[in-house]
C-alpha positions in Angstrom: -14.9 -85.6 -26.7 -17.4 -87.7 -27.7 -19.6 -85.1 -29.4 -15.9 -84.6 -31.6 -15.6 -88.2 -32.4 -19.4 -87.9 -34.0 -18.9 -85.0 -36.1 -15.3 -86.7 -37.0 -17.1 -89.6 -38.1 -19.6 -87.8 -40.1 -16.7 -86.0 -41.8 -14.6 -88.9 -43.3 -15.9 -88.6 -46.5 -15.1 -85.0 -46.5 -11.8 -85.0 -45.1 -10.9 -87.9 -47.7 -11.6 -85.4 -50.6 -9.7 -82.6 -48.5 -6.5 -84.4 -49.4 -6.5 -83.8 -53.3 -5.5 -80.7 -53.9 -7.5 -80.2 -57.1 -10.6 -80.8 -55.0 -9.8 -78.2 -52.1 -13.2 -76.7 -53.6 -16.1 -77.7 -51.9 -18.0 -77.2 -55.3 -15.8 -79.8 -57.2 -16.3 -81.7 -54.3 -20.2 -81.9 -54.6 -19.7 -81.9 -58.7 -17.5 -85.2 -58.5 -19.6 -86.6 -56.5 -22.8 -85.7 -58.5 -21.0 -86.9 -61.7 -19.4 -90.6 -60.0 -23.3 -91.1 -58.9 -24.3 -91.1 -62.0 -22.2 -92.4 -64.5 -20.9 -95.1 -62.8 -24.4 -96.9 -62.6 -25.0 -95.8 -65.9 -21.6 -96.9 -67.7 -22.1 -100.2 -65.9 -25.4 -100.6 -67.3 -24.0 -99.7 -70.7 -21.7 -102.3 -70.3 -24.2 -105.2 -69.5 -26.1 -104.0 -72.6 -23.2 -104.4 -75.1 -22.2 -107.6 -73.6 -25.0 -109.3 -73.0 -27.6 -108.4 -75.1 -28.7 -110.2 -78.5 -29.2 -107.1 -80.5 -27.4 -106.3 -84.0 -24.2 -104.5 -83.5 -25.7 -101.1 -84.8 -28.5 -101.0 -82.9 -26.2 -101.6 -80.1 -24.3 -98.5 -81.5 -27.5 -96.5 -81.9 -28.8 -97.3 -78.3 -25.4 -96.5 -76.5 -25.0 -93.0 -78.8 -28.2 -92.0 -77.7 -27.8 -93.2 -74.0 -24.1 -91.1 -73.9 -25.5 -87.8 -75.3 -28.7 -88.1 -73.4 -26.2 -88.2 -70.5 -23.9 -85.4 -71.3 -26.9 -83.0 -71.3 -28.3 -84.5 -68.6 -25.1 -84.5 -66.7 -24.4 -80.4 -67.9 -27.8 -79.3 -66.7 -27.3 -81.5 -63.5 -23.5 -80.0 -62.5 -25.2 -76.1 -63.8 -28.2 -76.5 -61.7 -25.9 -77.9 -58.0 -23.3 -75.5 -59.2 -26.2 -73.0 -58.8 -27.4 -74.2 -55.6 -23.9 -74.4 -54.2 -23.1 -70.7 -54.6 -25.0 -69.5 -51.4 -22.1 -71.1 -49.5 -19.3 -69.5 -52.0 -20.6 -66.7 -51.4 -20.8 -66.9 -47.6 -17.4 -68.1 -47.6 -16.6 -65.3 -49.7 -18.0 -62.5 -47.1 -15.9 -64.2 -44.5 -12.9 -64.2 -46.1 -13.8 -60.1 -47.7 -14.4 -59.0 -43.8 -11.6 -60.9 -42.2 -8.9 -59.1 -44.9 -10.6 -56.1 -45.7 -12.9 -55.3 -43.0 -15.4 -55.4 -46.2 -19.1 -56.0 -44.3 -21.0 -58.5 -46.9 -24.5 -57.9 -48.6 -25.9 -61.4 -48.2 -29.3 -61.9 -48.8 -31.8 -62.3 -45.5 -34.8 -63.5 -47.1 -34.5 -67.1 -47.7 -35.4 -69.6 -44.3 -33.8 -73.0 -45.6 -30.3 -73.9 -44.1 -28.4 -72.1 -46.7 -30.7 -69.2 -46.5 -30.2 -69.3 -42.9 -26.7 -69.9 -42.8 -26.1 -66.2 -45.4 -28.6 -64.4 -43.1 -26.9 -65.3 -39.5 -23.2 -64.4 -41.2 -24.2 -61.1 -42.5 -26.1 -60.5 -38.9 -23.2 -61.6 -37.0 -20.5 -59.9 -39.1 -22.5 -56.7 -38.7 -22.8 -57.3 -35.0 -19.4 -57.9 -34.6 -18.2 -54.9 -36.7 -20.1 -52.6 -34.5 -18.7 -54.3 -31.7 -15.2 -53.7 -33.2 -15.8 -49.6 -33.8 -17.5 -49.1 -30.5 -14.0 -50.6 -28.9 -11.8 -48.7 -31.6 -13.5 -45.5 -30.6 -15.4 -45.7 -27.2 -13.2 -45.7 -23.7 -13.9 -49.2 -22.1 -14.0 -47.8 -18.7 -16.6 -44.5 -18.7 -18.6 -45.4 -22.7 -16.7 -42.0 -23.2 -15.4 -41.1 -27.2 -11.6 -41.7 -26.7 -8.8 -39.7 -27.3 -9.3 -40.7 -31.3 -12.8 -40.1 -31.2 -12.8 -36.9 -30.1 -10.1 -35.8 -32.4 -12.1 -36.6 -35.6 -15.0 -35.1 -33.5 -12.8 -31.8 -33.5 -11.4 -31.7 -36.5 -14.9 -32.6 -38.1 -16.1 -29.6 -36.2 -13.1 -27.0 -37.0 -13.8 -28.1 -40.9 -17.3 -26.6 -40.9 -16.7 -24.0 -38.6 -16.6 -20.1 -39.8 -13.5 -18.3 -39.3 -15.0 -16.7 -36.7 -16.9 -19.1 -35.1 -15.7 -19.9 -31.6 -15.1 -23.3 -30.5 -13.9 -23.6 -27.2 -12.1 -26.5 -25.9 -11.8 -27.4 -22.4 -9.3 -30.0 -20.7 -10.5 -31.2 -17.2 -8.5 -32.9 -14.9 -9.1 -35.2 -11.0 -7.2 -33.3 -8.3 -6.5 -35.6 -6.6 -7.3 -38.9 -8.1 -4.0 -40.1 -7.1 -4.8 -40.0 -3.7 -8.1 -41.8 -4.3 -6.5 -44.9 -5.9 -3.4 -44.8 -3.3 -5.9 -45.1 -0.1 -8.6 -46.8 -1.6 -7.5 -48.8 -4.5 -7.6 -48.8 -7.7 -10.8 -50.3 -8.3 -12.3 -47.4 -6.1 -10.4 -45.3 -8.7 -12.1 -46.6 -11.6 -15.0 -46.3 -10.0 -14.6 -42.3 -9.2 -13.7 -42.1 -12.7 -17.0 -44.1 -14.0 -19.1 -41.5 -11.4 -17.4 -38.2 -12.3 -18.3 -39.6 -16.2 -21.9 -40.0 -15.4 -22.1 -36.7 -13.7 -20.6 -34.5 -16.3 -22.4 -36.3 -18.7 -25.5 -35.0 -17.3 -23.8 -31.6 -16.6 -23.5 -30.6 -20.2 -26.0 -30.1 -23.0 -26.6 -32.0 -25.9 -24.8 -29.8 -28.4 -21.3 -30.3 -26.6 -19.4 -33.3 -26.6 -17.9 -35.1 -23.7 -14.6 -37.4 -23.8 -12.1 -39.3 -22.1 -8.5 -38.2 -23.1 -6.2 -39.9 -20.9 -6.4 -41.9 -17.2 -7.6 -38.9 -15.1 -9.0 -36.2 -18.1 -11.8 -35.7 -19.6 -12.1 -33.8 -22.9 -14.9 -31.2 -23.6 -15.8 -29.4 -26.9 -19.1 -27.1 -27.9 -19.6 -24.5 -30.1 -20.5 -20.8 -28.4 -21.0 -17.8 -29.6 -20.1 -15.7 -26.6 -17.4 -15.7 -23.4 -20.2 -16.3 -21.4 -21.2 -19.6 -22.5 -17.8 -20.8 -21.7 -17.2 -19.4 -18.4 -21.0 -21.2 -17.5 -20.1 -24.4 -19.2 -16.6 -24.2 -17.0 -18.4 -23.4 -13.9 -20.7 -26.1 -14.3 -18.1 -29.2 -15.1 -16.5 -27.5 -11.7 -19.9 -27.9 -10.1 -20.5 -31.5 -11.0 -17.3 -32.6 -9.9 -16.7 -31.0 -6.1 -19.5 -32.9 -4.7 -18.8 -36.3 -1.9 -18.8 -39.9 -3.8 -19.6 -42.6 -2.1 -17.0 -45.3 -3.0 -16.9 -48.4 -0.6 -19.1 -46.8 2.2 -16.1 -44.0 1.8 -17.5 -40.6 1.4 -14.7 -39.0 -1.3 -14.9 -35.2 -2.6 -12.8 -34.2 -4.8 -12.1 -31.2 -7.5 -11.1 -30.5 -10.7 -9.2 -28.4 -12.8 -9.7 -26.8 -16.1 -8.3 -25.6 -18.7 -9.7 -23.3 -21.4 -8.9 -22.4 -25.5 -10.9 -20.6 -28.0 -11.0 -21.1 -31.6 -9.9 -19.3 -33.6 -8.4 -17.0 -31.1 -6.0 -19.5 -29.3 -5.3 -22.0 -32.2 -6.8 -23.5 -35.7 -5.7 -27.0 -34.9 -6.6 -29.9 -33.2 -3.8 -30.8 -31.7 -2.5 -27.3 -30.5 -6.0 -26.6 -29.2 -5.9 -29.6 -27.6 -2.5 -29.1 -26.4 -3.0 -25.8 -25.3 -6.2 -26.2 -23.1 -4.1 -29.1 -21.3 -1.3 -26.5 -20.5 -4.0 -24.1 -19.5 -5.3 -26.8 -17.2 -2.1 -27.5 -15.8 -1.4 -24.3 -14.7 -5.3 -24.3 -12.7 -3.9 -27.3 -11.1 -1.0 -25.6 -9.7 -2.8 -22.9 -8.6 -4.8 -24.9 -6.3 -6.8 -27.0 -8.2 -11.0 -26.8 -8.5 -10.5 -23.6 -11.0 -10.4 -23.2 -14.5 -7.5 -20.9 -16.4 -7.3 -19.8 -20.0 -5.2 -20.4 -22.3 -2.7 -17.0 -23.6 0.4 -17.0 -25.6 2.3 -15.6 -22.8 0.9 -18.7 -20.5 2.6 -20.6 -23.4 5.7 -18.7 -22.9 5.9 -19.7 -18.8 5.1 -23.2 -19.3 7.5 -23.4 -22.2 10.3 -22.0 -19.7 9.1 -24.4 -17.1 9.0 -27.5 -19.5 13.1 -26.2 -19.5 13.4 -25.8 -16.3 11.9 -29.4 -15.3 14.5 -31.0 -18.1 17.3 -29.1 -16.8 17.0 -29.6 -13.1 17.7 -33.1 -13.6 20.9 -32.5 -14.8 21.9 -30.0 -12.3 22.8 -31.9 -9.8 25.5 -33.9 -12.2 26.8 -30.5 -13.3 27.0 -29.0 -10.0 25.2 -26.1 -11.0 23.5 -26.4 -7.6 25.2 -24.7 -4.3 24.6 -23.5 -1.4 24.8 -20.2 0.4 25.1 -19.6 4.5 22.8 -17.1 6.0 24.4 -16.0 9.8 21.6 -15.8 12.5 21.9 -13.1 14.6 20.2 -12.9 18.4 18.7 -9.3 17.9 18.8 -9.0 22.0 22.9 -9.7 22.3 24.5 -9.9 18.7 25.6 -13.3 18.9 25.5 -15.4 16.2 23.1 -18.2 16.9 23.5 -20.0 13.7 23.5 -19.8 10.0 20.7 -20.9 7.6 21.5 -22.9 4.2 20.2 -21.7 1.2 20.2 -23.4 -2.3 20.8 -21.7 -5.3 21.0 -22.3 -8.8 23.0 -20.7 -11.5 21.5 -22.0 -15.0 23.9 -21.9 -17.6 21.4 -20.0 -19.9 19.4 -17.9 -17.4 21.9 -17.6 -15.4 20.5 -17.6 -11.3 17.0 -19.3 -11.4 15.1 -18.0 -8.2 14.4 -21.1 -5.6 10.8 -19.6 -6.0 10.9 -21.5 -9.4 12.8 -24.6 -9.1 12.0 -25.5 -5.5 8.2 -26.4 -6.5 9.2 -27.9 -9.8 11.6 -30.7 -7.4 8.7 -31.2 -5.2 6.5 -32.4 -8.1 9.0 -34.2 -9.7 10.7 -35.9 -6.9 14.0 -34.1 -7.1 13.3 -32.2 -3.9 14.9 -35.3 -2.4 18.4 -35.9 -4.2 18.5 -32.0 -3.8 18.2 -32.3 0.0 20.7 -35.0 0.4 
């Protein structure tokens, strides 16, 4: 508080000025101050020397015409030369206002050590600082140091640009098994901390000329350039490798898996987002299938999870439609004949595909929870 009071104090003078609107330029600030410093002496001096001097009226004249336009020049060069001096800070005020509106980085000179000099050097150093700061958050995952989502997409399509039409580009989607489970025992700081290890790992998995990113909470992103099946299937194996090994998390000894998912280009897709898109279905399907595999991608894969995607939208409605019933199944004692019992079966008859076997709509409720409304 006090330390506020003393700059406050130094200020007045400033904040005085500040009030005039015609002098909300700090360089009319300095130039009226400049010019009242010296005129005012001088005109009173001026004065004294009409009135109280003994000298012939012209020589009076003569004297003061001389003094004024001795002062006008003087004055000009004066206001030209602080106007000069005063255009570091413009200019620095300038670069401020250019990067804060713009994101324009400034081109201040560095060279110069007095306090002006210093002040333009330390604003173009800490703009540039902070603009680098700025792109590593816009396009680096804050968690793992990972390209993000965005990243990786310019990263792709920068890559698909210069790419033959028959170069292959493989794209691989990798997801945590079971990740979920991780953060549900252990917490989610344990969770982040899996996902920070797994990072590391495949980092060092993979070889320079392949890139590594984060595309959502529990996948990872990976793209290289081959020239044969091979090369895939190794770099696959090898992401599969770095992941199923025990973390230690907490004095908790975690293993885990992954899945994977696989597209070529040109063979699968030509852009980003349907690559993309299709190595995530790819990977899906690897997860269902028991996890810590990888799966390619095909069109009729595309087909199945397209039907599934259905499936999954429509089962939630099935229930309100009463599509949904059940069927009784007699048990018989095989010995006597009796009927023991009967076993209930649940069927559903889809209005487009017509009966949907409980081999297909009986895992889909498990995963999304509808298992339970079902059963009730």
């Amino acid at each position: 508080m006090k330390q506020f009071f003393w700059f406050h104090d130094r200020l007045w003078l400033y904040a005085f000025l500040a009030r005039f609107r015609w002098l909300r330029s700090y360089t009319r600030k300095i130039l009226l101050i400049a010019f009242l410093g010296t005129h005012v002496p001088l005109l009173s001096l001026l004065f004294c020397f009409i009135f109280f001097t003994i000298l012939p009226f012209h020589n009076k004249v003569q004297v003061m015409v001389i003094a004024l336009v001795a002062t006008l020049i003087g004055t000009g060069i004066t206001l030209f030369a602080l106007h000069s001096l005063l255009t570091p800070l413009s200019m620095t005020s300038l670069a401020l206002r250019q990067y804060q509106r713009h994101q324009q980085l400034p081109d201040l000179p560095t060279a110069f050590r007095d306090e002006v000099g210093t002040l333009m050097a330390d604003t173009s150093e800490t703009l540039h600082k902070l603009d680098e700061v700025i792109r590593y958050m816009e396009n680096y995952d804050d968690l793992t140091g990972l390209p993000n989502s965005s990243l990786f997409r310019e990263l792709l399509r920068l890559v698909l640009l210069h790419a033959s039409p028959s170069q292959l580009v493989a794209v691989l989607a990798l997801r945590l098994d079971n990740l979920q489970d991780v953060t549900g025992t252990l917490g989610y700081h344990n969770g982040e901390q899996l996902l920070r290890t797994v990072a590391q790992h495949l980092s060092r998995g993979i070889h320079d000329d392949a890139v590594l990113g984060r595309g959502s909470s529990d996948e990872f992103w990976i793209l290289k350039s081959v020239t044969t099946i091979e090369e895939v299937i190794t770099l696959a194996t090898t992401l599969l490798d770095s992941v199923s090994r025990p973390f230690l998390l907490d004095s908790n000894t975690i293993r885990t898996s992954a899945s994977v998912g696989i597209a070529l280009h040109p063979i699968d897709a030509v852009h980003v987002d349907v690559l993309l898109g299709n190595a995530g279905s790819a990977m899906a399907v690897a997860q269902r299938q028991a996890g810590n595999s990888y799966q390619w991608y095909s069109s009729e894969l595309g087909a199945q999870l397209q039907e599934r995607l259905r499936l999954e939208a429509d089962l939630h409605h099935a229930l309100e439609r009463q599509e949904l019933y059940l069927l009784y199944q007699p048990q018989v004692a095989t010995n006597t004949g009796n009927l023991v019992g009967v076993e209930a079966l649940i069927r559903w008859h889809h209005p487009t595909f017509g009966m949907v076997s409980p081999a297909q709509f009986i895992p889909i409720a498990e995963t999304t929870g509808l298992i339970i409304a079902i059963g009730e």
